[in-house]
MARKOLVO-40501 format. One line per field, with one value per residue: x, y, z of N, C-alpha, C in turn. Coordinates in pm, 1 decimal. Example, Ala and Ser with C-alpha at 12.3 -4.5 7.8 and 13.67 -1.06 7.14 Angstrom:
// residues 2
n_c1: 1319.0,1285.0
n_c2: -569.0,-225.0
n_c3: 780.0,708.0
ca_c1: 1230.0,1367.0
ca_c2: -450.0,-106.0
ca_c3: 780.0,714.0
c_c1: 1320.0,1290.0
c_c2: -330.0,3.0
c_c3: 780.0,787.0
***
This chain:
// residues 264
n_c1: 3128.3,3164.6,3086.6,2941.4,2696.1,2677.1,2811.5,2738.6,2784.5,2811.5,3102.3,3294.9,3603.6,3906.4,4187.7,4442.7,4634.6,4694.0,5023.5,5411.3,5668.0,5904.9,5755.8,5654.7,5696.1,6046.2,6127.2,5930.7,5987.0,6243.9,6177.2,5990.3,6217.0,6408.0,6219.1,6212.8,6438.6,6531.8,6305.5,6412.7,6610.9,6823.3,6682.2,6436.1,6324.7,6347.9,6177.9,5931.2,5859.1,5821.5,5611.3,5400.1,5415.5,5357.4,5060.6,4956.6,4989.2,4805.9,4581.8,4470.1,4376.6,4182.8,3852.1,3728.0,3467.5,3314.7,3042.0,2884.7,3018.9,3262.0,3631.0,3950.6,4330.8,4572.4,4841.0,5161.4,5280.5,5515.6,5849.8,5940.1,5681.9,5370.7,5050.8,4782.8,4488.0,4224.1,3955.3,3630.9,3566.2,3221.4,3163.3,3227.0,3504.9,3636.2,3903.0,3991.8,4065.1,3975.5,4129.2,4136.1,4305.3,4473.0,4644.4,4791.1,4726.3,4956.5,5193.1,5286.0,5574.6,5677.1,5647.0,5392.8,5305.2,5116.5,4985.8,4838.8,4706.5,4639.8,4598.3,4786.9,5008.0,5054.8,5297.0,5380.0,5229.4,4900.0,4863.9,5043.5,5080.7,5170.4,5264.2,5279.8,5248.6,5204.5,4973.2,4752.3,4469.9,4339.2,4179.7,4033.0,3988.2,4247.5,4322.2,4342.6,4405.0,4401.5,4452.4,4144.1,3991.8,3865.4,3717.1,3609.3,3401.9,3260.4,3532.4,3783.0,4057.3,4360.5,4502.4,4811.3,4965.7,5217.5,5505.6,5840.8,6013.2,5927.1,5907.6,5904.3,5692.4,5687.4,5493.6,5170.5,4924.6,4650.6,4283.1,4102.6,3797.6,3791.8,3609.1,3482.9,3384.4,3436.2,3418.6,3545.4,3718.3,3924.2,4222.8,4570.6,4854.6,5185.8,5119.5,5022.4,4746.9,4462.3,4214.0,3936.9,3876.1,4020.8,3913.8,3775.2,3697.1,3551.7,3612.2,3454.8,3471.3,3226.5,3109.8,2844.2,2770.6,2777.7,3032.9,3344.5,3305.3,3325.5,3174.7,3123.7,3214.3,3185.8,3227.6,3096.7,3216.1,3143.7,3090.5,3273.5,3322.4,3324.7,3339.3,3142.7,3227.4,3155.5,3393.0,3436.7,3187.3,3203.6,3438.1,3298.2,3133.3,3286.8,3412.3,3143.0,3051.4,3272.7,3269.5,3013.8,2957.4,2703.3,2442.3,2445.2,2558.3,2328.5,2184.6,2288.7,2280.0,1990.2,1884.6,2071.9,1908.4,1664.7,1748.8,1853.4,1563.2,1439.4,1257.3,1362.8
n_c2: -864.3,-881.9,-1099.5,-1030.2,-803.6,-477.4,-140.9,139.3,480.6,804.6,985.7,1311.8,1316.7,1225.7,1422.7,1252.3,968.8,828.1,896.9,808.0,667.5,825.4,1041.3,1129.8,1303.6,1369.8,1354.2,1112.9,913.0,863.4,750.6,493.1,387.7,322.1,104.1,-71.7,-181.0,-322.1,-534.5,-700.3,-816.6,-1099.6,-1254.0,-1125.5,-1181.9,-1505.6,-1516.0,-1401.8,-1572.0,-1831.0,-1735.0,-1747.9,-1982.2,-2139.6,-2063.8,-2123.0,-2387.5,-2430.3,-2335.7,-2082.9,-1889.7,-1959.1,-2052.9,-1808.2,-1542.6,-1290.4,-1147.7,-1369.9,-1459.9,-1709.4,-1598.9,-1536.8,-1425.7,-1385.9,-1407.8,-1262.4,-1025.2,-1024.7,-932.9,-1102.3,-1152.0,-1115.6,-966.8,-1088.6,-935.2,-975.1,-792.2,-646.8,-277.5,-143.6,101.4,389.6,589.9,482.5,535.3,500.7,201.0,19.4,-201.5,-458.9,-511.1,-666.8,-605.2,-720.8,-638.3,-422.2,-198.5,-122.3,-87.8,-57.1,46.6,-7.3,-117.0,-69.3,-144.0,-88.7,-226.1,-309.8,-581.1,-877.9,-952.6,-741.1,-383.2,-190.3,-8.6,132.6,324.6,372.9,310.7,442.3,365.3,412.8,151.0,210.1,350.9,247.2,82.6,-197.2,-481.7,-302.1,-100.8,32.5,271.2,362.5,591.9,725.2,857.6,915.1,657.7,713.8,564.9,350.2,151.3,-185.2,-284.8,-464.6,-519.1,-526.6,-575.2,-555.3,-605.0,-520.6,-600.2,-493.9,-440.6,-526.3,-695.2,-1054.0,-1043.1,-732.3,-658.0,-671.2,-804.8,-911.8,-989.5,-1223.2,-1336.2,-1665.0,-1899.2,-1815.2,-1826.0,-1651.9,-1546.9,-1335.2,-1271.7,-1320.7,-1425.2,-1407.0,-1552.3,-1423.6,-1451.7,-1718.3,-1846.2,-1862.6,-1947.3,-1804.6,-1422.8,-1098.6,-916.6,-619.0,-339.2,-55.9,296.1,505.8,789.2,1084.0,1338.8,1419.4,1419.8,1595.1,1874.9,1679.0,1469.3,1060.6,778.7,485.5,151.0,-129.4,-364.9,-386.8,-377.9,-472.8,-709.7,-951.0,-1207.6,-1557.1,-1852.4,-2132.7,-2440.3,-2796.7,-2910.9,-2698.4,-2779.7,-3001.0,-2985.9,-2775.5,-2956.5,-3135.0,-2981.8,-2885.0,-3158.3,-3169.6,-3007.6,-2948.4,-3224.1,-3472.7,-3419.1,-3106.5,-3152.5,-3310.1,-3101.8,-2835.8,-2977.3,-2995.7,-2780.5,-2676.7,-2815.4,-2690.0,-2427.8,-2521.6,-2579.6,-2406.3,-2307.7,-2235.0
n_c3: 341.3,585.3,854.8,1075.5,1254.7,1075.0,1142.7,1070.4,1050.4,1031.7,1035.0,1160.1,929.5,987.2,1006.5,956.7,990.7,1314.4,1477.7,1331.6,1533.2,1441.2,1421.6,1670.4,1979.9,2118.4,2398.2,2439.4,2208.5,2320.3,2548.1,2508.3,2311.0,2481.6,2637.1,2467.2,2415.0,2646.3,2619.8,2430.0,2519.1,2614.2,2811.2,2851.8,2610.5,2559.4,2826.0,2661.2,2470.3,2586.1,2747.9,2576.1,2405.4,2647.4,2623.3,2386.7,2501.6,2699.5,2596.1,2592.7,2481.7,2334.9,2211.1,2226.4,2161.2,1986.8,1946.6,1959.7,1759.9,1677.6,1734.9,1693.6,1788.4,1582.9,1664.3,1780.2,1588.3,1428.2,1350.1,1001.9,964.5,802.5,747.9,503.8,378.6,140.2,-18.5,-112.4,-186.3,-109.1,-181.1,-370.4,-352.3,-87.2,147.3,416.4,614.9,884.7,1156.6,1364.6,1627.1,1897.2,2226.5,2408.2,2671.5,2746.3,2696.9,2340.8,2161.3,1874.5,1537.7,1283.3,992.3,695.2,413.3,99.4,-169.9,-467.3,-572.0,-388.3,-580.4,-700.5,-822.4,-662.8,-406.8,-332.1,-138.3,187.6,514.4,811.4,1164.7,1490.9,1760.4,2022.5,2117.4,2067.4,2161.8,2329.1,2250.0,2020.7,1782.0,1490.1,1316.1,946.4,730.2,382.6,116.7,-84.6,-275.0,-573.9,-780.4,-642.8,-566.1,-572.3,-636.4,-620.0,-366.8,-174.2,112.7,368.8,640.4,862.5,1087.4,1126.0,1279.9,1525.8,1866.4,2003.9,2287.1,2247.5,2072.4,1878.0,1823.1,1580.5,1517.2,1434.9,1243.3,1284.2,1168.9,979.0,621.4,367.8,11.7,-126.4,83.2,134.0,375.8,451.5,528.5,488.7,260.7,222.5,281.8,491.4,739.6,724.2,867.7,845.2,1129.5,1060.0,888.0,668.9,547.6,354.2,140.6,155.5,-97.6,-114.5,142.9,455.5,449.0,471.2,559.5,653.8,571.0,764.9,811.0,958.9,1223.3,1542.6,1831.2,2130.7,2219.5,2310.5,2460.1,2610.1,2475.3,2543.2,2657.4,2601.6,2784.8,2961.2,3104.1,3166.6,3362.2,3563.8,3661.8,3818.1,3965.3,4097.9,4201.1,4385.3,4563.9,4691.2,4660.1,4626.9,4554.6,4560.7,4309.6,4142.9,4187.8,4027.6,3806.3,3736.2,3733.8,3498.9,3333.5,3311.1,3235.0,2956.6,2854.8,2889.2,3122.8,3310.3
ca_c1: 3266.2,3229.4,2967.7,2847.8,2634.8,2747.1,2783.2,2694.0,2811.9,2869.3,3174.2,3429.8,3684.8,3977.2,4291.2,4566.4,4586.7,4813.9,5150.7,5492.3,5745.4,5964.5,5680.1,5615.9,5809.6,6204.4,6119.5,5876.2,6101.2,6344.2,6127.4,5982.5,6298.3,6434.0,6120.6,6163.8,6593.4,6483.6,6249.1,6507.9,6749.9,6778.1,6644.3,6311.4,6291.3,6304.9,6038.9,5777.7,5846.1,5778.6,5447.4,5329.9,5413.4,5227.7,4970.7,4900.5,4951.5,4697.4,4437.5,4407.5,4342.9,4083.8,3707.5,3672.2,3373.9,3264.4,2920.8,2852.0,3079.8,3426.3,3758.6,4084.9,4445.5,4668.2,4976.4,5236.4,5312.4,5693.4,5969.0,5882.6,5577.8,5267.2,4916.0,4719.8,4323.7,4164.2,3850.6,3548.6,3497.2,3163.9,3126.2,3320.8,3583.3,3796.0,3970.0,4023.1,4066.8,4003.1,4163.8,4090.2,4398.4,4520.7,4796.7,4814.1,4727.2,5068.3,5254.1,5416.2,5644.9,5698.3,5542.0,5332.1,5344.1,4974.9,5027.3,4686.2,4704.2,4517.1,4633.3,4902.8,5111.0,5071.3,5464.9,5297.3,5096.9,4780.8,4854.4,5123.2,5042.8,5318.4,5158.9,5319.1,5169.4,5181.0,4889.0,4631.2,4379.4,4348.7,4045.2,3971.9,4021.7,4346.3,4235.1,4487.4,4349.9,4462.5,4378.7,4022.6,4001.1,3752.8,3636.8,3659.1,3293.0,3313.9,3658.0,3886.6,4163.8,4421.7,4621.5,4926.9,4988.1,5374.9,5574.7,5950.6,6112.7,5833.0,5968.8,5799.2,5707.1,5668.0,5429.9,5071.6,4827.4,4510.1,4181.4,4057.1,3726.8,3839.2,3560.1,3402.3,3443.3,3385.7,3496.5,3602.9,3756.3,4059.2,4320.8,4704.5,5018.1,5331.5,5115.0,4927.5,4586.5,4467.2,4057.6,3885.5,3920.0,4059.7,3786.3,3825.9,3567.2,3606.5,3562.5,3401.5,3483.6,3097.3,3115.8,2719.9,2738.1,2837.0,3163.8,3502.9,3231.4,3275.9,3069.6,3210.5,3158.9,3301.3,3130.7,3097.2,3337.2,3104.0,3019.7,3342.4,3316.6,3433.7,3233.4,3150.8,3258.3,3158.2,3501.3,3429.2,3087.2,3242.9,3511.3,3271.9,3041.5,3349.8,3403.5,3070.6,3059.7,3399.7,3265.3,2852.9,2870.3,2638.5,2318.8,2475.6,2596.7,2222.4,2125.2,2372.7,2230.9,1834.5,1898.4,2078.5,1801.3,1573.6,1791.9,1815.5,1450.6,1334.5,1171.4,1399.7
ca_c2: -847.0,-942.3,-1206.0,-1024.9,-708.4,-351.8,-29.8,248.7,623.3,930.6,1077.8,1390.3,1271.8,1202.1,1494.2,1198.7,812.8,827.9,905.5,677.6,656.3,887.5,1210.5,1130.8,1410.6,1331.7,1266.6,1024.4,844.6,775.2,597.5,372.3,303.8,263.6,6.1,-164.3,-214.9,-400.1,-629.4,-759.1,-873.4,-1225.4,-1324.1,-1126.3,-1277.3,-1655.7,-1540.2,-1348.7,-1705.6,-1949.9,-1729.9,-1770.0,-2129.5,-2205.4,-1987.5,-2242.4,-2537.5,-2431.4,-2310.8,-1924.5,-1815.0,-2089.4,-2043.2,-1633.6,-1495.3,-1159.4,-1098.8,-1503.5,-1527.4,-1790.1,-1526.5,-1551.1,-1365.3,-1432.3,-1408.2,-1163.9,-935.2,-933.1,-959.4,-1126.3,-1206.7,-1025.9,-1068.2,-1009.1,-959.8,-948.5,-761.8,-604.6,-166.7,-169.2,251.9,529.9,687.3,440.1,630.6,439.8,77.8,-17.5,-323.5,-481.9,-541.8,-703.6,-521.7,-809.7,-535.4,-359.3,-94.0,-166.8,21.1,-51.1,63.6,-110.2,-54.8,-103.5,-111.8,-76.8,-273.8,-387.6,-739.6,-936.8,-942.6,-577.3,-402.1,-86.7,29.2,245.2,414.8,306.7,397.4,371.7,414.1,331.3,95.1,278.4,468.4,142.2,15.8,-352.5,-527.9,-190.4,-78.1,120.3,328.0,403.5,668.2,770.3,1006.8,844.6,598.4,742.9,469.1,198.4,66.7,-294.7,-293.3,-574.6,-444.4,-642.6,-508.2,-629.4,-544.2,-557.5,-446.8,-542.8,-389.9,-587.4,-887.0,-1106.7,-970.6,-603.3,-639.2,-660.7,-899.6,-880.2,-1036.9,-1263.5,-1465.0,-1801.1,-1990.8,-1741.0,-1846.2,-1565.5,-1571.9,-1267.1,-1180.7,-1418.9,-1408.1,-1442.8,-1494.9,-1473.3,-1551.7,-1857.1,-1870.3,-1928.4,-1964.0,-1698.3,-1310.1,-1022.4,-790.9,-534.9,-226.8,31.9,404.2,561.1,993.8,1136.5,1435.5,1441.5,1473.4,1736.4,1857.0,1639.4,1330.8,926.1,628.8,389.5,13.4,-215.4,-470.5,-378.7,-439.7,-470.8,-838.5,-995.2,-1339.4,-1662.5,-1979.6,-2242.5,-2565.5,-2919.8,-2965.7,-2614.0,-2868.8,-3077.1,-2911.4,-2724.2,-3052.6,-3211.8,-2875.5,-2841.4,-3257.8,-3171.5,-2864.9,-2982.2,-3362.0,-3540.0,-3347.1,-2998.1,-3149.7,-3275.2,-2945.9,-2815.5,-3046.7,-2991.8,-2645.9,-2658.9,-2887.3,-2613.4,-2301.1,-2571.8,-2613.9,-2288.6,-2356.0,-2165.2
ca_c3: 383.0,740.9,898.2,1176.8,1143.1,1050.1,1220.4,981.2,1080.5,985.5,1128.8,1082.8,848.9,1087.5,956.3,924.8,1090.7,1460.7,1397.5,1355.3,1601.7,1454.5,1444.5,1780.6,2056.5,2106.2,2466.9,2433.1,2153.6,2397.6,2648.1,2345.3,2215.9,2606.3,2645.0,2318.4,2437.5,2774.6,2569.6,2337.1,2567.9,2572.8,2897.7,2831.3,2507.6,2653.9,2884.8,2594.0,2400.9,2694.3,2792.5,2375.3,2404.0,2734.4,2614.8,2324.9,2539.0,2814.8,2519.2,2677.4,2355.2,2231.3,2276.5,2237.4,2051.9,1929.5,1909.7,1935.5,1637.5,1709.3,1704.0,1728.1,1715.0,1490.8,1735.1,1787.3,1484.1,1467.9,1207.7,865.1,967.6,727.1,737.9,480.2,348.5,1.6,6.3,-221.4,-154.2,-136.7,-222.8,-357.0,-242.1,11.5,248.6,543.0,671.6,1069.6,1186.5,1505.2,1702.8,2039.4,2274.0,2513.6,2779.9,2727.6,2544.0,2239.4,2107.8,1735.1,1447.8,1230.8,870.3,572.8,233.5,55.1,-293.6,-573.0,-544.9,-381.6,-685.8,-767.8,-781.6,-617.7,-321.0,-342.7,-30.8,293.7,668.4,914.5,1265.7,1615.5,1843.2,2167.1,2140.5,2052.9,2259.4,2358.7,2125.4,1981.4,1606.7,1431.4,1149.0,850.3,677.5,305.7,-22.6,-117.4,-453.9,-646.6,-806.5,-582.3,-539.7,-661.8,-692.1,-590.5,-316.5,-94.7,213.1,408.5,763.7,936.8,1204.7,1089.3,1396.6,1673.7,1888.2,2100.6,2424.6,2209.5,1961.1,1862.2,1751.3,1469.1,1533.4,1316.9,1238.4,1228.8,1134.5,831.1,489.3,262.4,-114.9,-206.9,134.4,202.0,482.1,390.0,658.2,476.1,98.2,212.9,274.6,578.8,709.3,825.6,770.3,993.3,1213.3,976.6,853.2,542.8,489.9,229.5,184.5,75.5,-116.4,-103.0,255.1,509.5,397.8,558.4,627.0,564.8,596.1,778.2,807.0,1063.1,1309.1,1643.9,1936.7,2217.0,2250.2,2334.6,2567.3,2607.4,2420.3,2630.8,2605.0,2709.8,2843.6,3037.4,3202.3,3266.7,3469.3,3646.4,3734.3,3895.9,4087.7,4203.5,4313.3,4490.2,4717.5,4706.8,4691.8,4487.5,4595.0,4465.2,4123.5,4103.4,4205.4,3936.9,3649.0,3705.6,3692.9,3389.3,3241.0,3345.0,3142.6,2795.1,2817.1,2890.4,3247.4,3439.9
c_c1: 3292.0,3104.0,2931.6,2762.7,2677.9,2746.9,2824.8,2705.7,2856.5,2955.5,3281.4,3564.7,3831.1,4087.3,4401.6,4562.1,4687.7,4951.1,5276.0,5542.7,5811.1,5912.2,5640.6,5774.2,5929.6,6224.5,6065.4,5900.2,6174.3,6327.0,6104.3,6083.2,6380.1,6398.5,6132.6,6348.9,6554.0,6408.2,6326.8,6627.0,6696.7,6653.2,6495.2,6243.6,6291.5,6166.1,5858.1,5773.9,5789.2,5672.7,5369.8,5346.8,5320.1,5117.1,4885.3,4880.7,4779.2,4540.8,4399.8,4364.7,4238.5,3926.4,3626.1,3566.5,3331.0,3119.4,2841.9,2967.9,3230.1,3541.2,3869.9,4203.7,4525.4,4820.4,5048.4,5264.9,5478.3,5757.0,5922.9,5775.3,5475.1,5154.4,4850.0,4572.2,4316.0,3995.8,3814.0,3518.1,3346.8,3067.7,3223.0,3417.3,3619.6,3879.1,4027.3,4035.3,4086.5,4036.6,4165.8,4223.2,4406.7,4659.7,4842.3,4829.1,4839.9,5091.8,5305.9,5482.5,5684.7,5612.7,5486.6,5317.0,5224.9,4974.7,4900.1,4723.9,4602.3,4499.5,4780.4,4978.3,5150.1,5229.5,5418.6,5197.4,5028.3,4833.9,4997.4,5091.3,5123.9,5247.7,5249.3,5201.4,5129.7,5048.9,4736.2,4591.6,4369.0,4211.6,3991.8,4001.0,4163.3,4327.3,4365.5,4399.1,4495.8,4394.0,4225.3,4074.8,3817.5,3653.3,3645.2,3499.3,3299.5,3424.1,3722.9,3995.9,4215.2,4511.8,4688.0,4963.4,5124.5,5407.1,5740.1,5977.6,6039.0,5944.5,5914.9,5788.9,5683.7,5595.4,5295.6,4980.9,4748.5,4449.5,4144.8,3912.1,3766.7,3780.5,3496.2,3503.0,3346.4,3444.4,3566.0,3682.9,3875.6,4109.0,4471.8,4779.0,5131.5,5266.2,5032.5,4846.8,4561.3,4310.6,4034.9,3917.3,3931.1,3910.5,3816.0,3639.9,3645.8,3538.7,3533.2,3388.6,3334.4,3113.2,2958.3,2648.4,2770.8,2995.2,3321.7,3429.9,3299.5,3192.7,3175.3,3141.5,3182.5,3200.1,3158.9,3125.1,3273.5,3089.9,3103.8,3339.1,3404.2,3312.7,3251.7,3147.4,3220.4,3276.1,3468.7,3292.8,3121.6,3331.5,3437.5,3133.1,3142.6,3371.4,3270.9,3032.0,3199.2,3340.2,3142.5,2827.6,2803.1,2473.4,2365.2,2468.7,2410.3,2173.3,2134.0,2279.9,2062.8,1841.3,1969.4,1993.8,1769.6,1578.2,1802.6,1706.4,1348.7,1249.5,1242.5,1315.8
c_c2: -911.8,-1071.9,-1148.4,-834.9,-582.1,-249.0,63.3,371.6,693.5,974.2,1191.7,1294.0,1313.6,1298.3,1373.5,1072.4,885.2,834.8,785.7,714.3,748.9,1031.5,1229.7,1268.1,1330.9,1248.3,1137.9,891.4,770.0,662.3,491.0,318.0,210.1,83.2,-110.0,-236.9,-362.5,-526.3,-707.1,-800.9,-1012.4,-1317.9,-1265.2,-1205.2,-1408.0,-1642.0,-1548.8,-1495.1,-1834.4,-1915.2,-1758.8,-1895.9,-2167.0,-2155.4,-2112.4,-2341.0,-2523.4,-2346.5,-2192.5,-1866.1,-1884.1,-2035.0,-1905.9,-1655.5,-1382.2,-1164.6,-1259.9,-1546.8,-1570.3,-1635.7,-1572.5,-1463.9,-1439.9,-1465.8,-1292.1,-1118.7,-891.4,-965.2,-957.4,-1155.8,-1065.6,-1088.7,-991.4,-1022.9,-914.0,-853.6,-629.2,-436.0,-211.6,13.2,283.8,599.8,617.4,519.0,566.5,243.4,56.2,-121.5,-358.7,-555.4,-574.1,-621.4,-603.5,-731.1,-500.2,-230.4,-125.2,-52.5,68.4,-12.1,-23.6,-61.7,-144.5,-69.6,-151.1,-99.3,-298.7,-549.2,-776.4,-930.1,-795.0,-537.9,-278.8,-74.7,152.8,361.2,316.5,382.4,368.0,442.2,342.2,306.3,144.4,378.6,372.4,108.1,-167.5,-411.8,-413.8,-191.6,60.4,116.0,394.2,463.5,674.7,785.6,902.6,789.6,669.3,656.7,336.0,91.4,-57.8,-341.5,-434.5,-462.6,-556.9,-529.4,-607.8,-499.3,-591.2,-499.2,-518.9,-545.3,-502.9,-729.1,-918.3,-1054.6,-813.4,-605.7,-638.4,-751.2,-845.4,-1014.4,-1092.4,-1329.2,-1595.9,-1899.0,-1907.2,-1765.0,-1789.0,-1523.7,-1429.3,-1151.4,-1289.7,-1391.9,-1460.6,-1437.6,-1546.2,-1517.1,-1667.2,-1867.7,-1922.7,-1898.4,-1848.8,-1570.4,-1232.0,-936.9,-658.8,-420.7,-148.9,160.4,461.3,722.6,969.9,1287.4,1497.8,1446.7,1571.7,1720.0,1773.4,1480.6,1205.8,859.2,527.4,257.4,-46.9,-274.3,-420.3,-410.7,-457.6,-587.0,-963.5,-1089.9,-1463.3,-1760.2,-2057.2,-2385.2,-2674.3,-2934.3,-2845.0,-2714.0,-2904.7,-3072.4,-2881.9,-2842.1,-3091.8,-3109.8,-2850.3,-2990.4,-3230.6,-3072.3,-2913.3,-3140.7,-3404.5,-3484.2,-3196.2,-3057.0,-3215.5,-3146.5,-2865.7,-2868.5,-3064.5,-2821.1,-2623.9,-2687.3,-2752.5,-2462.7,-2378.0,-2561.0,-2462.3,-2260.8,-2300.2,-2035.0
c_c3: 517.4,817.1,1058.9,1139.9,1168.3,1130.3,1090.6,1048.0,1035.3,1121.0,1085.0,1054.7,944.0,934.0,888.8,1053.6,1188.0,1366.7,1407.3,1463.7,1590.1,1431.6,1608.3,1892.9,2089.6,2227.4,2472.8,2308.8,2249.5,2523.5,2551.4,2325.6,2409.4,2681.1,2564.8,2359.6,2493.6,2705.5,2465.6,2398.7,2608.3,2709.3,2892.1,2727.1,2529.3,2737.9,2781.9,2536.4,2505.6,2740.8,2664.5,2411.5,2521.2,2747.4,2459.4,2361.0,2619.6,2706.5,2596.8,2555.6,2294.6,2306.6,2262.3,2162.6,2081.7,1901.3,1892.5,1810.3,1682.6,1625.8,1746.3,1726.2,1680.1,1535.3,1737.0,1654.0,1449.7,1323.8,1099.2,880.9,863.4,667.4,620.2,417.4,229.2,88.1,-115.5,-166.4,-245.6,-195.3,-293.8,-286.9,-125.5,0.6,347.4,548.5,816.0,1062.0,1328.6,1563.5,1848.6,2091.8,2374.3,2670.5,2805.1,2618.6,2508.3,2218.0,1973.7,1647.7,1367.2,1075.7,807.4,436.8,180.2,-83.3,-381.4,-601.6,-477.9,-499.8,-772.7,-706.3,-687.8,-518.2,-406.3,-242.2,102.7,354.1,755.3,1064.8,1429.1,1737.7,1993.5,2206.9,2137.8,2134.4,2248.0,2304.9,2054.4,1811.2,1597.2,1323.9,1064.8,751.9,534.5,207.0,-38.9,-270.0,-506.8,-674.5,-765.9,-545.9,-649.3,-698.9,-609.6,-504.5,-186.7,-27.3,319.9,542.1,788.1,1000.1,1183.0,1216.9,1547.7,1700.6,1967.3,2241.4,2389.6,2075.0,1987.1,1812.1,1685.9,1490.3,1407.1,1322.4,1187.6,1179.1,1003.9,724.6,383.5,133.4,-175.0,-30.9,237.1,281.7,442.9,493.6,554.1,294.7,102.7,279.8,392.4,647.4,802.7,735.5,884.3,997.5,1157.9,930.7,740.8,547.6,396.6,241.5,79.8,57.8,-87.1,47.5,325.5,479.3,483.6,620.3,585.0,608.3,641.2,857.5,847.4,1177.7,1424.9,1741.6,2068.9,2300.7,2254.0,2458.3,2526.2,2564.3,2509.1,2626.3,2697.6,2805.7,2980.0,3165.2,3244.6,3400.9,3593.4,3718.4,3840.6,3987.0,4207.0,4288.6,4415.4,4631.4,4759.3,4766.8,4581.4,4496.7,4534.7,4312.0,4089.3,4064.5,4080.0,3813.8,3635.6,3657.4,3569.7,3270.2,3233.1,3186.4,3041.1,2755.3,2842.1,3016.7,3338.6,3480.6
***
């Protein structure tokens, strides 16, 4: 399902996923919706669009990796936009789905809405999770819990993430692997296919364990950096002849010999 390696735990079977927007208290509604006003007026909206745009030009987003493995987000989460993943239960009893989301170190405010299928073309969800963003952590996982499938080991199942109401500058991103190509676990924006697959994990309810348990399956969020690129060398050669001279950037490039070859 995922290309890097698993985290296996037993944990109490979470009551019900985070709540929406509108179970949330009356006060805390009205800041949200207060928050979510302010971001939709036009002159913020010009700004969230002109930091997304010079956020692609200047490549701030290019280079990440997870655990050594190339990631990416997918972008802001707003309007018609909907992402979505094929993928194989590999037990009994699906229950859950984590998804690894970005908050662009902010609070959102919108909810986010998971429709748990059997295929893209199915007329019918399995399950829907409606969940507001204000409560998510920034590279972390949001878990959408619902009834268990019985017989879902081996099964074929496709889900679709959205946040209708989000707009730029108030939304959320999903993590993706962008370079894994795994056949029975596609990536969809909008229906069309696109490489890679989201940072995603699956629960499994065990009746054969302590009572209210699952199993749950999801890659590990610990090992988040930045890949390093020739272009990043080179940068930092011309920095260190600018401050050193040409006796540092030696300095600089024996010592790197040293850490390729093992001799440091």
């Amino acid at each position: 399902m995922v290309q890097q390696a698993n985290l296996y735990e037993y944990e109490k079977d979470l009551s019900a996923s985070l709540p929406a927007l509108a179970a949330l208290p009356a006060d805390q509604q009205r800041r949200l919706n207060a928050i979510h006003a302010a971001r939709r007026r036009a002159l913020a909206q010009g700004k969230a669009l002109v930091k997304a745009w010079a956020k692609r030009l200047l490549g701030v987003e290019e280079g990440i990796v997870l655990n050594q493995a190339p990631v990416r987000p997918l972008g802001e989460l707003t309007g018609r936009k909907r992402i979505g993943q094929h993928f194989t239960a590999r037990l009994d009893g699906l229950c859950r789905v984590d998804v690894s989301v970005g908050t662009y170190g902010r609070r959102n405010t919108r909810d986010i809405i998971f429709h748990l299928k059997t295929s893209p073309t199915a007329p019918n969800d399995l399950a829907t999770v409606q969940i507001n963003t204000s409560m998510l952590s920034d590279q972390g996982y949001v878990s959408f819990l619902f009834p268990p499938q019985p017989d879902s080991r081996g099964r074929s199942y496709y889900f679709i993430i959205e946040s209708p109401d989000s707009v730029p500058g108030d939304a959320i991103t999903l993590w993706a692997y962008h370079e894994a190509d795994v056949p029975d676990a596609h990536l969809d924006q909008n229906g069309r296919i696109r490489r890679g697959h989201l940072i995603f994990g699956l629960g499994y309810h065990h009746l054969n364990e302590q009572e209210g348990s699952v199993i749950v399956e999801r890659p590990l969020l610990n090992g988040w950096g930045k890949r390093v690129t020739s272009w990043d060398r080179i940068k930092k050669a011309f920095q260190v002849l600018n401050a050193q001279g040409l006796q540092g950037l030696q300095r600089e490039v024996v010592n790197y010999w040293k850490w390729r070859t093992g001799r440091a």
